[in-house]
C-alpha positions as CSV (number, residue, x, y, z in Angstrom):
1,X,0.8,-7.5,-6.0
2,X,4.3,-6.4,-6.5
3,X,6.6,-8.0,-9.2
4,X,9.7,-10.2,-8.2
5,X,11.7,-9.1,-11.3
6,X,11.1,-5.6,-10.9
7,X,12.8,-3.3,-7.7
8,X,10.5,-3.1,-5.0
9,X,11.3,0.4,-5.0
10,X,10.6,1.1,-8.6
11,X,6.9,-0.7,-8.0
12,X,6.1,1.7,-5.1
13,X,7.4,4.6,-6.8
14,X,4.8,4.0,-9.6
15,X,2.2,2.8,-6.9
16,X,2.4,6.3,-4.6
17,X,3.0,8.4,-7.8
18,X,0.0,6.9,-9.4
19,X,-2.7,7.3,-5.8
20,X,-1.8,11.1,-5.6
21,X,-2.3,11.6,-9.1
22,X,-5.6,9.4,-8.9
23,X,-6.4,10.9,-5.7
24,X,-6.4,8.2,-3.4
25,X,-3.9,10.1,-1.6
26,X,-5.2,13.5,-0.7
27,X,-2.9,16.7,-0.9
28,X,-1.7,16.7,2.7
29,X,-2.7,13.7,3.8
30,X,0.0,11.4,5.6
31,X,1.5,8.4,4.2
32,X,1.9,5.5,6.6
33,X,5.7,3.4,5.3
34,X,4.5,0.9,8.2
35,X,1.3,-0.1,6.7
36,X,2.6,-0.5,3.6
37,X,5.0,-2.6,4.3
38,X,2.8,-4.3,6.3
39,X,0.6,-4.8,3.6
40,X,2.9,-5.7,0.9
41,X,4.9,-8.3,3.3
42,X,8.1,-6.3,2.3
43,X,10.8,-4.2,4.9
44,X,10.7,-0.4,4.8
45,X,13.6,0.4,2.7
46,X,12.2,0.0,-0.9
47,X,9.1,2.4,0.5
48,X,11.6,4.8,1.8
49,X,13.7,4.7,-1.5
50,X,10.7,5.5,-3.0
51,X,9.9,8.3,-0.7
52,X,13.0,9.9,-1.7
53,X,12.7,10.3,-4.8
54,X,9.1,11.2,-5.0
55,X,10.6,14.2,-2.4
56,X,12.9,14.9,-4.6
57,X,10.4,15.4,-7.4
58,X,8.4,17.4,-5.2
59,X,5.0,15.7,-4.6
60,X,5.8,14.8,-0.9
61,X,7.2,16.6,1.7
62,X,9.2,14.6,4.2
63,X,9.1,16.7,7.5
64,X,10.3,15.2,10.7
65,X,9.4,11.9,10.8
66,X,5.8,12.0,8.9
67,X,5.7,11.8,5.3
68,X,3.1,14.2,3.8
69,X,1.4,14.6,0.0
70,X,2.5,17.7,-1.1
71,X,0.1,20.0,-1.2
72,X,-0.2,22.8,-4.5
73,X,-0.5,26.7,-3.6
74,X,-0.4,30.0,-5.4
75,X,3.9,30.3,-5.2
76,X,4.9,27.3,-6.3
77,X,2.3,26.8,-9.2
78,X,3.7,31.2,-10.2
79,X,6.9,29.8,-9.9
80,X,6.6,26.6,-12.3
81,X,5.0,27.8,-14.5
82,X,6.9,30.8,-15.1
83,X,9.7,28.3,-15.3
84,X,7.3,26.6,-18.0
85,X,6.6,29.6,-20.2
86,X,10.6,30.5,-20.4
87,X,11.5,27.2,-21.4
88,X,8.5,26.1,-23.8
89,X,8.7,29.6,-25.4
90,X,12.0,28.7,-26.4
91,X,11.1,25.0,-27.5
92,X,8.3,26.1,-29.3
93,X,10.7,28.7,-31.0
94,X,13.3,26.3,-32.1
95,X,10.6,23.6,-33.1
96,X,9.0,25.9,-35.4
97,X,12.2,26.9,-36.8
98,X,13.9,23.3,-37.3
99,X,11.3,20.4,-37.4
100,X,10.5,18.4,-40.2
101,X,7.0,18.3,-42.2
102,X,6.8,15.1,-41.1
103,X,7.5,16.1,-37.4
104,X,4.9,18.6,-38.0
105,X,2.2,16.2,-38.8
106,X,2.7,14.3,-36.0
107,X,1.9,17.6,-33.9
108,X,-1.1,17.7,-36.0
109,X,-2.1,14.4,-35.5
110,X,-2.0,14.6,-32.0
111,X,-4.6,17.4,-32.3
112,X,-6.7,15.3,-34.6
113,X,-7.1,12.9,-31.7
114,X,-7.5,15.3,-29.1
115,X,-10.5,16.3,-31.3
116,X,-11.8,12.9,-31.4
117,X,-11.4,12.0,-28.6
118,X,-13.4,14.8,-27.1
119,X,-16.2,14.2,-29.7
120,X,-16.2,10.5,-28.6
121,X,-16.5,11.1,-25.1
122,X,-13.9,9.3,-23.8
123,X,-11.9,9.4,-20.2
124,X,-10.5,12.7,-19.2
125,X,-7.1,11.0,-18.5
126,X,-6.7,9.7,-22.3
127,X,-7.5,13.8,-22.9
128,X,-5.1,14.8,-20.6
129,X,-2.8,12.3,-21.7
130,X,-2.9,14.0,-25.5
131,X,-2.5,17.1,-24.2
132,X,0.8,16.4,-22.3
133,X,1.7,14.6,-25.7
134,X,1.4,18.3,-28.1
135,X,3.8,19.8,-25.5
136,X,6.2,16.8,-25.3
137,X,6.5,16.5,-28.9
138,X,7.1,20.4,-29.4
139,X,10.1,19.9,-26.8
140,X,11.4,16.8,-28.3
141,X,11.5,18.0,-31.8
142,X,13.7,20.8,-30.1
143,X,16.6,18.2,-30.2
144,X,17.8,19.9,-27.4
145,X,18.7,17.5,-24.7
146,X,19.7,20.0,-22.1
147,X,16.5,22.0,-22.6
148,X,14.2,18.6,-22.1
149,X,16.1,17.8,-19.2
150,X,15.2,21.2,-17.6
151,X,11.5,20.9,-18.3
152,X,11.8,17.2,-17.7
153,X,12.6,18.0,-14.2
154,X,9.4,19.8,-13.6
155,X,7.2,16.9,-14.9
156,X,5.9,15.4,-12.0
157,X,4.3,18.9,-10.3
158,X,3.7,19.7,-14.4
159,X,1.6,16.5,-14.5
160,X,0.0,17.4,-11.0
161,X,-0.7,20.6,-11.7
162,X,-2.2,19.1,-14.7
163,X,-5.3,17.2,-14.0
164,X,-6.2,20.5,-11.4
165,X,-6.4,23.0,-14.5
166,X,-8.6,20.1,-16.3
167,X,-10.8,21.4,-13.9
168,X,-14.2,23.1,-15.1
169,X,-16.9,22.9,-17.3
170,X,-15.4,23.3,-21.1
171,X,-11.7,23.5,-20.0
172,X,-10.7,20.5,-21.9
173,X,-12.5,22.3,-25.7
174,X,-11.0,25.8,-24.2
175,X,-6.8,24.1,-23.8
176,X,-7.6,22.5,-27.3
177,X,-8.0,25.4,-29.1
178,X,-5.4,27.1,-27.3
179,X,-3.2,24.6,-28.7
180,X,-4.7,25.1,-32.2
181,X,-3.4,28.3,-32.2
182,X,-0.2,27.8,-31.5
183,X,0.4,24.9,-33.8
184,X,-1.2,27.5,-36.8
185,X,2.0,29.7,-36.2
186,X,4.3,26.1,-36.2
187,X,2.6,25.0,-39.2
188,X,3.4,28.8,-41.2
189,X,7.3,28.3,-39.3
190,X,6.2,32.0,-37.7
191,X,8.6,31.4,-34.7
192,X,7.9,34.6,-32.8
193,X,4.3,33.8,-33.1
194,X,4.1,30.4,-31.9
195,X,6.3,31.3,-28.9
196,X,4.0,34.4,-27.9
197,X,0.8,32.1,-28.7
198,X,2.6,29.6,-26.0
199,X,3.7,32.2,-23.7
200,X,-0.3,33.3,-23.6
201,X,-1.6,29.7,-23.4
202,X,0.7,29.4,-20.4
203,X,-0.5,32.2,-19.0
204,X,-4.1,31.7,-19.1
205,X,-3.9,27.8,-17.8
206,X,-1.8,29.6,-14.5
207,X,-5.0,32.1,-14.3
208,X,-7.2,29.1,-14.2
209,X,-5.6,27.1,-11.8
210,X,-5.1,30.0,-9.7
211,X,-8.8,30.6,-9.5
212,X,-9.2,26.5,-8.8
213,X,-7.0,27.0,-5.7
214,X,-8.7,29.7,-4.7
215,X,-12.0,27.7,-4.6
């Protein structure tokens, strides 16, 4: 049920965003503007709005006239995450160098609940979630506006790419740990340290999802 005092186009960007990530809408499989519009009782130009932007993020490929899910291979995940690794490096870097104890505790905190969480059992998307929260926090206590909005722009294939490398037994235990390590160099401000434990971490989630595509 879309929202009168929200833009149509804003509610179906959230709505197709949301299927792909869920997997209601399969990598490569079509998306129909026609029956959505039909089905929503609303004209094609909020769904196309929508389109575009989601295009412009890169999780659908608009080719011709057909409107495709994008669909993740072996360049473009070498090629983000390479991006990922040069900029994070960095952030990690500066964050060590520059934030606060308190800042720092709230790094640690979000491990402590990553922890928990994993203990507890609960939903792989509240894990995932925490996980995208340790790196987000590391870039934000950067202060570094331009850098965010570099590795902002990557978010939605980040994101995608994502809940793939959550893939396999243990993964979720093996990414935590990974992060333990290079919050111990944050904690000690070893700068150097922290950004070669994040370069490393980078590195070994690309391996992974590399060997999930493969599969």
């Amino acid at each position: 049920m879309l929202e009168k005092q929200v833009p149509y186009y804003v509610q179906f960007y959230h709505m197709i965003k949301k299927m792909i990530f869920d997997g209601e809408y399969q990598p490569g499989e079509r998306i129909n503007e026609t029956q959505l519009a039909r089905e929503h009782q609303v004209s094609k130009s909020p769904i196309r709005e929508a389109i575009r932007i989601l295009e412009k993020e890169g999780l659908l490929i608009v080719e011709k006239s057909k409107v495709i899910v994008y669909e993740p291979n072996i360049k473009d995940v070498k090629e983000v995450y390479f991006c990922r690794q040069a900029l994070e490096s960095f952030a990690v870097r500066l964050t060590t160098q520059i934030a606060s104890k308190s800042e720092i505790q709230q790094i640690e905190d979000t491990l402590d609940r990553t922890e928990q969480a994993l203990k507890n059992g609960e939903d792989s998307k509240i894990i995932l979630s925490l996980n995208e929260q340790f790196h987000s926090l590391i870039l934000k206590f950067t202060k570094n506006s331009r850098l965010q909005k570099q590795v902002d722009d990557l978010n939605s294939l980040v994101h995608y790419f994502r809940i793939l490398n959550f893939t396999g037994e243990h993964r979720a235990e093996d990414i935590l740990n990974q992060h333990k390590q290079i919050f111990a160099h944050i904690k000690n401000r070893e700068d150097e340290q922290a950004a070669s434990a994040m370069i490393k971490h980078l590195d070994q989630d690309v391996q992974h999802l590399l060997k999930v595509l493969e599969d």
